[in-house]
N, C-alpha and C positions, 0 to 999 in steps of 0.2 A: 188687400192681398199682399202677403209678405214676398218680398224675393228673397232669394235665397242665392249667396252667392258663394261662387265654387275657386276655391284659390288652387292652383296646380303648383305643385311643387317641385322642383330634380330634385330627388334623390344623390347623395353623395357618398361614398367611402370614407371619406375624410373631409372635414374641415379646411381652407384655405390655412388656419393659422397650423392645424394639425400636418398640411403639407410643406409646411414652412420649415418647424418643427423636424421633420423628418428627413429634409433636404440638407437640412444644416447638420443633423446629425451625420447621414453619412459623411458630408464633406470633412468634419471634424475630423472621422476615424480615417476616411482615406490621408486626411493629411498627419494626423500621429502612424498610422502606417509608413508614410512615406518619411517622418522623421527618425523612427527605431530603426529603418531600414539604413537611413545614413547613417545612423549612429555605430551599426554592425560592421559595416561593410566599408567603413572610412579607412581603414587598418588592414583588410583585407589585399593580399597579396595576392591580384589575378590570375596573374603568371602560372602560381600551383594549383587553382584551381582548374584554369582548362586543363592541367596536366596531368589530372585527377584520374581520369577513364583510365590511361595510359598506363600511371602507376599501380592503378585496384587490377585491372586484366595483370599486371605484371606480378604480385603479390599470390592472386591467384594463381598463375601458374608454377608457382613455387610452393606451395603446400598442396599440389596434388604432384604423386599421389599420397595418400594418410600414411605418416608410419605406424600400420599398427603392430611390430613391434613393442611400440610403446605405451599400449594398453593396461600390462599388466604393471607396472609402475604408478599407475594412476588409480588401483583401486584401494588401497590405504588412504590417498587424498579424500577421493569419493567419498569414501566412509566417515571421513572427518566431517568433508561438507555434511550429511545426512544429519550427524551430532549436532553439529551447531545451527540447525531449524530446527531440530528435533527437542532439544534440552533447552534452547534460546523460546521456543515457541510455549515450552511447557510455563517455562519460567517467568514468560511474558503476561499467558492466562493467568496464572496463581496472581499473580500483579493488583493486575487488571479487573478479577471479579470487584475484593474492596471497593478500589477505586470508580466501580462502575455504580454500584450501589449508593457509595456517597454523591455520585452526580445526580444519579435520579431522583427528578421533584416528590417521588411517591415513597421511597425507603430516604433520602436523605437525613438527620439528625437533626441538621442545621442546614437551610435554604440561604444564610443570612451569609457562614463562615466557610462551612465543611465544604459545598455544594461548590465555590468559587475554587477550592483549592484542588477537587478533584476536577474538575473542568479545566483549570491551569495545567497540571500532569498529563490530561490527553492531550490539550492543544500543544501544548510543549513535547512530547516523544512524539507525535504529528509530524511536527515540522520540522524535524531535524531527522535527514535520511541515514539510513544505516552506513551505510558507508562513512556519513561525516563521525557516526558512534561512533565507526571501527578507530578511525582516525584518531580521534579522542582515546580511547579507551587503551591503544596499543601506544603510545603517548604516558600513559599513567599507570597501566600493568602490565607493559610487555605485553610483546610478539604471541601469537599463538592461537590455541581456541578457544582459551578463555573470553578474550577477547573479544572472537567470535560470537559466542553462544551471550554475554551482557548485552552485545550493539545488536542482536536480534532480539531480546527479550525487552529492550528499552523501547525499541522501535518498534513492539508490538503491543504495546500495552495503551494507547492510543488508537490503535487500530480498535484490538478487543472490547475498550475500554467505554468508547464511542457506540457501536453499535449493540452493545451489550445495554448500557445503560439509556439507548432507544428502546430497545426490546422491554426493557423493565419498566418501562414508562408507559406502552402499550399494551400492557396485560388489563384482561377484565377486571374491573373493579370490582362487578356483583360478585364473583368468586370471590374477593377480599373481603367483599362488605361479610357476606354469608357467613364465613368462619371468624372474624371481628364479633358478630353476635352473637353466638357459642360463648364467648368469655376468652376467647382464645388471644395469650400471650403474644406479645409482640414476635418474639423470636415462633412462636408455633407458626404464628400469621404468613411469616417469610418462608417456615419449609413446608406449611401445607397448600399457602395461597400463591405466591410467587415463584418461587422457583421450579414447581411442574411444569409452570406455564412459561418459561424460558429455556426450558432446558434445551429442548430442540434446537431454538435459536442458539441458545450456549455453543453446543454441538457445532451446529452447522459455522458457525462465526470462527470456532477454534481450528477445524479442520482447514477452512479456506483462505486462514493467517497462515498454518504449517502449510499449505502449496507455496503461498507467496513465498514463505520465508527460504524456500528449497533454492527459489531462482534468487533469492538477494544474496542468499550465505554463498553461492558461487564464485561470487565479485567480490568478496572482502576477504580474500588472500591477498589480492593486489594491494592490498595497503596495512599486509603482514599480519592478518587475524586467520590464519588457517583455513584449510580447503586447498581443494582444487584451484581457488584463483593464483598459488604460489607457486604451484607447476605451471599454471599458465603466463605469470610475471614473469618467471625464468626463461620458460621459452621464447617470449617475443624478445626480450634481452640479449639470448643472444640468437637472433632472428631464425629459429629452429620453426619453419612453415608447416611442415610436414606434424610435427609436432602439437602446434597450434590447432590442425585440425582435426585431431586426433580428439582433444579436449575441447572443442567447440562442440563436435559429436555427440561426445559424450553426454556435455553439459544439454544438448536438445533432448537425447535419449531420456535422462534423468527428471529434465522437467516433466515430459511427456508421459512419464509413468508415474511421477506424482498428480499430476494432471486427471488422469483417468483413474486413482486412489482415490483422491480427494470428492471427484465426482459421485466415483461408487459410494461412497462413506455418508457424503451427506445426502446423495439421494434414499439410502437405506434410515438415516434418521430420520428424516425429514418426511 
């Protein structure tokens, strides 16, 4: 007669060495936490910061209440801003398609050359924020909206460029294959097989670049590319509160209604 023997086992979560593991990790991060925090805060002068409340309640009561007076002075800025998402955004798209096709493993040319260079151009207008454009750009053409509408169209073509050439990477294939078998031309291939099937995406990606671009073109007056930020540089200049919040206003209104544009637009494409 065979016995038969029964081994009982605990159950665990985790490993001893995997709780080991785990232990050390947090301790790691609480201790680099506790380093960038000295790093921050070595330099910090405490003094202004308890004195912080004090100051924003006093600020605050000095820009109420709004002059709005000063309303209609601000809709030629306005106008400017809208131009420079508007033309900066278009400008960005036209870019961007290229560039986005050379990224994708599926239309690229060259995987080897092309493919690295357009992947460089997004990650590159990526990581350099609009405002550093402005900076740059007002720097090498002058002041104004030129300026403006380049540093949003540079800084958009990374955005577009990116999810554009996801999209085009994720389109069905049998639909390519299908018309491939026809006999069908490379370039036929592209405006019968792929691009129906991105357009949408097309669509929705360019509309929800012009929202962002409405609130970034706002801010780059401030460093002399046109808009509404060069009324707003003025006025904190010469600390005009009443003014300031006249064009904070504003600038929530304005997002707010591209906001709900951009929604309508791409939920009617999409």
């Amino acid at each position: 007669m065979t016995e038969i023997s029964h081994y009982s086992q605990t159950w665990a979560h985790r490993t001893p060495r995997a709780r080991l593991a785990l232990w050390t990790g947090w301790v790691a991060l609480v201790a680099l936490f506790l380093w960038c925090w000295q790093l921050m805060t070595e330099n910090t002068i405490w003094a202004f910061v308890w004195d912080a409340p004090r100051q924003a309640a006093d600020i605050g009561s000095r820009m109420m209440p709004p002059r709005l007076s000063y309303l209609p002075e601000l809709m030629v800025p306005l106008w400017d801003t809208l131009n420079i998402a508007t033309l900066g955004t278009i400008a960005g798209v036209i870019m961007a398609v290229p560039v986005a096709f050379l990224a994708a493993r599926n239309t690229t040319p060259s995987a080897r050359f092309l493919r690295p260079v357009a992947l460089f151009i997004i990650v590159a207008s990526r990581s350099i924020n609009s405002l550093i454009w402005a900076l740059l750009l007002v720097a090498i053409i002058g002041p104004g909206i030129l300026a403006g509408i380049v540093a949003i169209a540079l800084r958009s073509i990374g955005f577009v460029g990116k999810l554009l050439y996801e999209a085009i990477e994720e389109t069905d294939a049998k639909q390519i294959e299908a018309i491939e078998a026809t006999g069908a031309s490379a370039t036929q291939v592209l405006n019968y097989g792929i691009v129906p099937q991105i357009m949408p995406a097309f669509w929705g990606i360019s509309v929800f670049r012009w929202d962002i671009n409405i609130r970034e073109s706002t801010i780059l007056g401030l460093v002399g590319a046109g808009g509404i930020g060069l009324k707003l540089q003025a006025s904190l200049n010469v600390l005009a509160w009443p003014q300031v919040t006249v064009i904070l206003l504003l600038i929530l209104g304005t997002v707010v209604v591209s906001e709900w544009v951009s929604a309508k637009v791409r939920r009617a494409i999409i």
